[in-house]
C-alpha atoms as one frame of an Amber mdcrd trajectory, in Angstrom:
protein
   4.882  25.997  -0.933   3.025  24.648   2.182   1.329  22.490  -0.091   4.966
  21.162  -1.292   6.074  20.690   2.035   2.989  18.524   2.990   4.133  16.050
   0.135   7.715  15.626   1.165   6.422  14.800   4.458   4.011  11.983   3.101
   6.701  10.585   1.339   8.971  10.466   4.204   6.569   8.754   6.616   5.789
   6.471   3.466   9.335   5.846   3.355   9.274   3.990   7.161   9.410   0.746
   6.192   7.031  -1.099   9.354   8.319  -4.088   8.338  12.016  -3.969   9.007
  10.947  -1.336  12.167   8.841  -3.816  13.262  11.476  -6.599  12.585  14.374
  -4.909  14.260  11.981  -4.690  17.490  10.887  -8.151  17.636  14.747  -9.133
  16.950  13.510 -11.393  13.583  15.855 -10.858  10.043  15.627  -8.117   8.116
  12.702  -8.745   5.423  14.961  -7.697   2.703  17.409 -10.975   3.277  14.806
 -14.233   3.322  11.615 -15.058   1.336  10.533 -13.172  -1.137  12.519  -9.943
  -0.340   9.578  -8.265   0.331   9.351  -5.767   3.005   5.968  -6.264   3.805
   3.039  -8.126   5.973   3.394 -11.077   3.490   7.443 -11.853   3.936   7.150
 -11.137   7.488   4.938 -13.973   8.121   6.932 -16.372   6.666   9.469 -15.317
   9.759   6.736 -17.436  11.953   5.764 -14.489  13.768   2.478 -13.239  13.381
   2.499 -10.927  15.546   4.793  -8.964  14.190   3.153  -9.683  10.467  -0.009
  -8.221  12.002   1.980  -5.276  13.144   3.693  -4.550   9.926   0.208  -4.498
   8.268  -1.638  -2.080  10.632   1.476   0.388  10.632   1.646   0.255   7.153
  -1.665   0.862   6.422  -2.059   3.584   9.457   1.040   5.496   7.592  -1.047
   5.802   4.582  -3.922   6.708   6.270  -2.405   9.628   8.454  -0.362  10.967
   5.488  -3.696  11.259   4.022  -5.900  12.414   6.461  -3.212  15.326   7.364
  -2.808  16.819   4.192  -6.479  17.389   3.838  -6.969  18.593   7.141  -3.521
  20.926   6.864  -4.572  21.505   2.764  -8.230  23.019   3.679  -6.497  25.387
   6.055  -4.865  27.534   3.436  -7.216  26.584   0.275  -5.605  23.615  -0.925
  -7.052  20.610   0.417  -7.486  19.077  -2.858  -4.148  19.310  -3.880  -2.251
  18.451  -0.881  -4.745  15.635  -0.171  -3.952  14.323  -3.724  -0.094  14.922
  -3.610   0.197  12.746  -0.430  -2.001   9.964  -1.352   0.631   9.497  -4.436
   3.830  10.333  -2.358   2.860   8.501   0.448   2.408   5.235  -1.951   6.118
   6.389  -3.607   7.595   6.575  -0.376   6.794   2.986   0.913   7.652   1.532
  -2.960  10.999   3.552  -3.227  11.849   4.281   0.671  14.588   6.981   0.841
  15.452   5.380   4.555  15.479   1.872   3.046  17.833   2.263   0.389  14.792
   2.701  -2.082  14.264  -1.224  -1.648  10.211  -1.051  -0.594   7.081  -3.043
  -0.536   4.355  -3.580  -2.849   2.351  -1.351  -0.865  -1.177  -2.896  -0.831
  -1.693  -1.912   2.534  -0.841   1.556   2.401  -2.970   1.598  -0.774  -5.474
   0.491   1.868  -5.141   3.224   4.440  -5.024   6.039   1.802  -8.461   4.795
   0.370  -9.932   4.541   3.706  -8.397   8.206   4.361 -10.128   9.643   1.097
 -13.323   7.743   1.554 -14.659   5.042   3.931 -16.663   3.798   1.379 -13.895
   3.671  -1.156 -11.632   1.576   1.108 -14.682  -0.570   2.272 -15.459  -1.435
  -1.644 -11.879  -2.272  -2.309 -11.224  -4.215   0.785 -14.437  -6.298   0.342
 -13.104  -6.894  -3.221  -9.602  -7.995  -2.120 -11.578 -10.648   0.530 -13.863
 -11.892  -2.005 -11.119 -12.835  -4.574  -8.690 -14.234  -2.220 -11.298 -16.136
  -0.360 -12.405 -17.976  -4.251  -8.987 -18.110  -5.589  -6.585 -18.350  -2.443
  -4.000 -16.341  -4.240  -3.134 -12.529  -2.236  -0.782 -11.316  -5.582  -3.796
 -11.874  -8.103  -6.805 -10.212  -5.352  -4.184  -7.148  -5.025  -4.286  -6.486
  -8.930  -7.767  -7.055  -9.115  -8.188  -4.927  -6.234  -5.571  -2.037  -7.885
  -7.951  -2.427 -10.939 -11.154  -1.271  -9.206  -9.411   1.186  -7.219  -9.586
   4.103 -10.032 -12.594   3.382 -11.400 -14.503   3.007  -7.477 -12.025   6.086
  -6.544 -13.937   8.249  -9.564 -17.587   6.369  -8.316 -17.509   7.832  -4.625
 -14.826  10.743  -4.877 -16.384  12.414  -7.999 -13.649  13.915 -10.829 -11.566
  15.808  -8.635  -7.269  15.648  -7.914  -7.740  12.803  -5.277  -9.227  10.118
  -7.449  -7.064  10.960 -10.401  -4.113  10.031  -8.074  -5.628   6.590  -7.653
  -4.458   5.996 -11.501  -0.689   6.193 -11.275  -1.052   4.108  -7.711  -3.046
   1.204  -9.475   0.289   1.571 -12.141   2.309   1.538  -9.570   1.046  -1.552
  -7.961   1.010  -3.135 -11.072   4.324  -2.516 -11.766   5.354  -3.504  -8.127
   3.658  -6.931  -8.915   5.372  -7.804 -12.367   7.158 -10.864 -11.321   3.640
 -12.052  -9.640   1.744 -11.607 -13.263   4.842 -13.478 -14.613   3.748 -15.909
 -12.242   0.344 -15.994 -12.583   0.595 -16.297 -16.659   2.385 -19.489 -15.765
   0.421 -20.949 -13.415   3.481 -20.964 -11.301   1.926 -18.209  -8.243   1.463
 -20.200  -5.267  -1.904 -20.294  -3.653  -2.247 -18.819   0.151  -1.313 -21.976
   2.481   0.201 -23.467  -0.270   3.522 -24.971   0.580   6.779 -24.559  -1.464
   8.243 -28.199  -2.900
């Protein structure tokens, strides 16, 4: 039961969406109503604020990382770290893709991803982020480095975690992202995904 209850929290705090809190403070639109539609650090940089882009990034990668970190600090106290630490990782990843505060209407959730690897493993989230950079910096596109990044993330996740609950988590949020990014590989098929700096005609 405690181990239950640690869960429903991650999802919850998952489920604050930084970039419309974030949004409403800095008095900018609601991320849901121009761009891409996209509650995240992406969409809120096309608002023009980057300040508030870099905001939405670091809180939703912090959420992840907490909701994380908690659950296996709270888990090991009554035997269950494993678990919980696992169960929070996934619902905290649910919570910012289908946000119960948000109408369900999330992010992609790359940088939550983020904070929950760091939060399992510093070298986990190092080797992921470093893979992220690397493709974006050769191909300029952040859609096609996130899925390349989501690929690695299981496989790196068994690597430096070993077979336990917490890296078998990593699978469904690599599906996840994929599935969150289905109109980018539509995109990317095409030749139609627009290149970081790249200007819409």
């Amino acid at each position: 039961m405690p181990t239950l209850g640690v869960i429903v929290a991650a999802y919850l705090l998952g489920s604050v969406s930084f970039a419309v809190v974030v949004s409403k403070i800095f008095g900018l639109p609601d991320p849901h109503s121009y761009g891409s539609g996209n509650p995240g650090a992406t969409n809120v940089l096309r608002s023009g604020n980057k300040a508030a882009a870099v905001l939405t990034l670091l809180g939703d990668g912090i959420k992840g990382f907490v909701a994380v970190w908690a659950a296996n600090r709270l888990g090991a106290s009554w035997g269950d770290a494993s678990l919980a630490t696992a169960g929070a990782a996934l619902a905290v990843y649910l919570g910012h893709l289908y946000p119960v505060f948000h109408h369900f209407a999330g992010g992609k959730g790359v940088s939550t991803a983020a904070g929950v690897a760091f939060a399992l493993s510093w070298q986990l989230g190092l080797a992921v982020t470093v893979i992220w950079l690397i493709v974006v910096l050769a191909f300029r596109m952040s859609s096609f480095a996130s899925l390349v990044a989501a690929l690695a993330l299981p496989p790196l996740g068994f690597y430096f975690l070993g077979f336990w609950p917490e890296s078998w988590a990593l699978i469904p949020i690599a599906l996840l992202a994929f599935w969150r990014h289905r109109a980018n590989i539509r995109k990317l098929i095409a030749g139609e995904e627009r290149r970081i700096g790249e200007k819409s005609v």
